[in-house]
N, C-alpha and C positions, 0 to 999 in steps of 0.2 A: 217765334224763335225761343222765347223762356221755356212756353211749356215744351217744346223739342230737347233743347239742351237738360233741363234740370229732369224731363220723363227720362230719354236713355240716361242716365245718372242711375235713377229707380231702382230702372232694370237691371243694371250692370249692378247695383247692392242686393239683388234677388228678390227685388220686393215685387209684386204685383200693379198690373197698373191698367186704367182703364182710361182713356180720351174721351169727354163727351164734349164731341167739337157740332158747331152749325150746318143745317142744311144745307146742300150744296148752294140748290136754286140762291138761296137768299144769299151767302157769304161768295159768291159771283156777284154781287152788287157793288162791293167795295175792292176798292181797286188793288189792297192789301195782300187779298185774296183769291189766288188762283193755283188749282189744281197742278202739280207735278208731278204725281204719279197715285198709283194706288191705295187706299187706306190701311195701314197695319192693321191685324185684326185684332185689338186694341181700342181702335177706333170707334166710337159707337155717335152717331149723327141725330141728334134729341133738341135741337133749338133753331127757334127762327130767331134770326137777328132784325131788330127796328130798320124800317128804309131810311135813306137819307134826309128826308121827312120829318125823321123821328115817329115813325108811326108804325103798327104792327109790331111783332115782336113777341115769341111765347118760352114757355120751355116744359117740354113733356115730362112731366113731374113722375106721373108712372115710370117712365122708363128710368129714369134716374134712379129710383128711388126701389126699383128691383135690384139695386146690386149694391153687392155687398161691398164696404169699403170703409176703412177707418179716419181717411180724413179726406179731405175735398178741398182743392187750391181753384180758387176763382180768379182765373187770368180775366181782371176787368179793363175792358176799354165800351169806348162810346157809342160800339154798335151794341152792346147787349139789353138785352129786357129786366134794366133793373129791378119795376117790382114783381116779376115772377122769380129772380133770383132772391131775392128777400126772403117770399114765402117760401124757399125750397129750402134755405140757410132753417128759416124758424121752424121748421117738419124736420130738420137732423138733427134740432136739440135733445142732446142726450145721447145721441147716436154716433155721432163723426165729429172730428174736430171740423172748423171751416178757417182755411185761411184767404185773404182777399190779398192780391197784389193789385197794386192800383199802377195801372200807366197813364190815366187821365192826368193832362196837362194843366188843368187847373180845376177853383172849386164848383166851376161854373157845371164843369162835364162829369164830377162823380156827383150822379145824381140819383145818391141810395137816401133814403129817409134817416136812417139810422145807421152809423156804424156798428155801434156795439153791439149789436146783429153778428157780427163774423169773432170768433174766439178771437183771431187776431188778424193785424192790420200789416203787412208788410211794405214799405217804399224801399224805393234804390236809392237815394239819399238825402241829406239834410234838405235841399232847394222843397222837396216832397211836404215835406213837413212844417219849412214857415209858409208854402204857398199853394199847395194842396188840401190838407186835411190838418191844418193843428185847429183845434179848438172842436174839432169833431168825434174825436175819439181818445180815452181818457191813455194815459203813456204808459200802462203797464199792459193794454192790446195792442201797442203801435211797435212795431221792428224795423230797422234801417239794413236790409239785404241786397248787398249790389248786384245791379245784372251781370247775369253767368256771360263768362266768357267761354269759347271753343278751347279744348284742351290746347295746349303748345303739339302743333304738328308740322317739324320742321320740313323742308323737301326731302324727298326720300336721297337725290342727289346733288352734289352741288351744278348749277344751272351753267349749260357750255355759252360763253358769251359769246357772239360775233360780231361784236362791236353797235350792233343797233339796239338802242334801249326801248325796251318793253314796259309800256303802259295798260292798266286796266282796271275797265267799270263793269259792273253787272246792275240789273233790277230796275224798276219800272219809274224810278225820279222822273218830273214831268223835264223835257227836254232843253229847256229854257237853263236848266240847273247844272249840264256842262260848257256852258256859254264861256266861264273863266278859261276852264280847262282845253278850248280848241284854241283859244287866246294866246291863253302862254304858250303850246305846244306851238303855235304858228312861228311865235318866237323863236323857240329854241332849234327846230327844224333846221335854223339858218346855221346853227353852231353843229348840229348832231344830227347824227341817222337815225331815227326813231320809227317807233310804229304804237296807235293806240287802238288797242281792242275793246269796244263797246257792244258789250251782250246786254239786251234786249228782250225781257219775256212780255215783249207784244210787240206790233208792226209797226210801233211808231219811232221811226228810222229819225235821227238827228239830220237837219237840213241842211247838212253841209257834205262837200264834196273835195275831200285831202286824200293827195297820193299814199301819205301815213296813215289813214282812217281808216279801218276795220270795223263793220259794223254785220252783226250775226243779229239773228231773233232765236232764243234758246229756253227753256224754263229748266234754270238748275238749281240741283242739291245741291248739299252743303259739300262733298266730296268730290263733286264737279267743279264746283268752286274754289275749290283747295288745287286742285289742276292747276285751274288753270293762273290762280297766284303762284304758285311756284314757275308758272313758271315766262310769269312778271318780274319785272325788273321795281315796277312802281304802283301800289295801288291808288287808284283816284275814286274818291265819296262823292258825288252830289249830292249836296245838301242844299235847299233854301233855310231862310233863319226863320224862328217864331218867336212869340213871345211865351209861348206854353215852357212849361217845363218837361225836358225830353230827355232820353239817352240814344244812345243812335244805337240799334239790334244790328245794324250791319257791322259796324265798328268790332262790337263784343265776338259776334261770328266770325270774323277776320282775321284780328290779330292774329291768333294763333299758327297762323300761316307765316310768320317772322318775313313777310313782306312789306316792305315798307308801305304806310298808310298815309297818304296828303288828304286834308278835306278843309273848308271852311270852316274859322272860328266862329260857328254857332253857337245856341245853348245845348246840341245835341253833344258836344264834347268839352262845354266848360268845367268840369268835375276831373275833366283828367288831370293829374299829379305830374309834378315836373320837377328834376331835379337840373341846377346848372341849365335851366333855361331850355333842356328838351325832355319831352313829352314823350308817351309812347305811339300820337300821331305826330305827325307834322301837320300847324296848323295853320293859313294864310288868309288876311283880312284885305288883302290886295290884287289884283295881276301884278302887278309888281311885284309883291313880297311872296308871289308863288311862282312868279318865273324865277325868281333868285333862290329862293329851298329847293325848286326841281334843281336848277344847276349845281347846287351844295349836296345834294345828293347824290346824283353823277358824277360830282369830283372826288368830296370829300368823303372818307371813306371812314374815318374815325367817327363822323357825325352821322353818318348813314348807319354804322356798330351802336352807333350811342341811342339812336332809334331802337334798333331792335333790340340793344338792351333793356330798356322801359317796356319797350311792348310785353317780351318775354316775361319781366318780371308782373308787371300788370296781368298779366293774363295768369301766371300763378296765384297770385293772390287771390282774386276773382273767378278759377277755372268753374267750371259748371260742377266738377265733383265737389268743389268746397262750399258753393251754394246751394245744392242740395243736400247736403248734410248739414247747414244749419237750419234749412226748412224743416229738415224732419225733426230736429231738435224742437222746435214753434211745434210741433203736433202732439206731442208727447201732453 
């Protein structure tokens, strides 16, 4: 989702752009990972990624290293072949800038030899830096650049109500992770006409059976997805918590849809900024305290504005076009 949001960025500044994303076969392994439509041709497929194993893993250095290009952002996470990227960082010295963004959730999983390997180090924020990578790379290679968020794209119209409130989830969270959310909904059922839509890019259908449930198998875009928030009443995140350090890429993809956002207070959302005690999610540490935000949403309607005023402003601050215009600033 970074390199998606901050590449069309790129391109909409005129700049050229080349993807050199994993073989199929291998990034079908991870569950992150699955095909929704065609390759741009842009797209150039030059690496295997490690199996769950940690074993295997290469990166066609040839091919890379045919094209021309001025600087090189390395979306790191835990399936890649660290040390073939290393060696392909130390063959572009002198040639390309490198920049590394780390999503590795701690120091356990960025497991390059060297930082100072990559011109410069980008994290999405401070938590990055005391418990990620300080003490590995010196601070005048280290940048703190937040995850891009999706432009502000409000509904094209305002949505006709008919008195049943519209919930929704998308994406492959393992099933156990809406376990709150059929909870409270059961709840509030009793108060309201509702309905929850849960898309699924795979067959594994949540194990329950509500006259409200809607459950589809879909593998959607980001514009697909914008559908069909607009034309939501409520967005719902499963999340499980971790101890890693995370940002949530659905979160940032969303907002900009100025639908309201619920998710659990994980650490995938504890960076978000609040003023007067709301957020630009709404976040619940309870069934309790999430049946009572859904119903304050439903009713109150200065608090449900007071949402999408944080979100909207959140998401300006953070849009994908202001994040990749300070990356390109780092390549210079």
């Amino acid at each position: 989702m970074h390199a998606e949001l901050v590449g069309r960025e790129f391109l909409r500044m005129g700049d050229s752009l080349t993807v050199f994303a994993p073989y199929v076969e291998s990034a079908s392994r991870w569950w992150h990972h699955r095909l929704i439509k065609e390759d741009e041709e842009y797209v150039v497929r030059c690496y295997e990624e490690v199996d769950p194993a940690g074993r295997g893993g290469r990166v066609d250095m040839d091919t890379i290293l045919g094209h021309e290009f001025d600087a090189l952002i390395v979306e790191s996470y835990a399936s890649l072949p660290y040390g073939d990227v290393e060696k392909l960082v130390e063959r572009l010295k002198g040639r390309a800038k490198v920049l590394l963004v780390v999503h590795e959730g701690g120091p356990e999983q960025l497991r390059y030899t060297d930082l100072e390997v990559f011109d410069r180090v980008v994290v999405f924020d401070e938590r990055y830096v005391r418990e990620v990578v300080r003490g590995r790379v010196s601070e005048d290679r280290l940048a703190i650049v937040p995850f891009p968020c999706h432009p502000v794209a409000p509904p094209p119209e305002p949505r006709r109500h008919t008195g049943r409130v519209r919930f929704f989830s998308f994406g492959r969270q393992p099933v156990r992770e809406y376990a709150p959310y059929i909870e409270a909904l059961d709840r509030l059922s009793r108060e309201y006409e509702l309905e929850y839509l849960v898309v699924r890019a795979d067959d594994k259908r949540l194990q329950v059976e509500r006259e409200w449930l809607v459950q589809r198998m879909e593998r959607l875009d980001t514009p697909q997805i914008y559908r069909y928030l607009h034309a939501s009443d409520v967005h719902l995140i499963p999340k499980g918590d971790t101890h890693y350090v995370v940002v949530s890429s659905t979160l940032c993809q969303c907002l900009g849809a100025l639908c309201p956002t619920v998710a659990p207070a994980t650490r995938h959302f504890e960076m978000l900024p609040a003023k007067n005690g709301v957020a630009p999610a709404v976040l619940y540490t309870s069934v309790d305290e999430l049946v009572e935000k859904l119903r304050r949403l439903i009713e109150d309607e200065d608090f449900r504005r007071g949402v999408l005023r944080m979100a909207e402003e959140y998401v300006r601050q953070n849009s994908s076009g202001v994040v990749a215009a300070r990356l390109k600033q780092l390549m210079v």
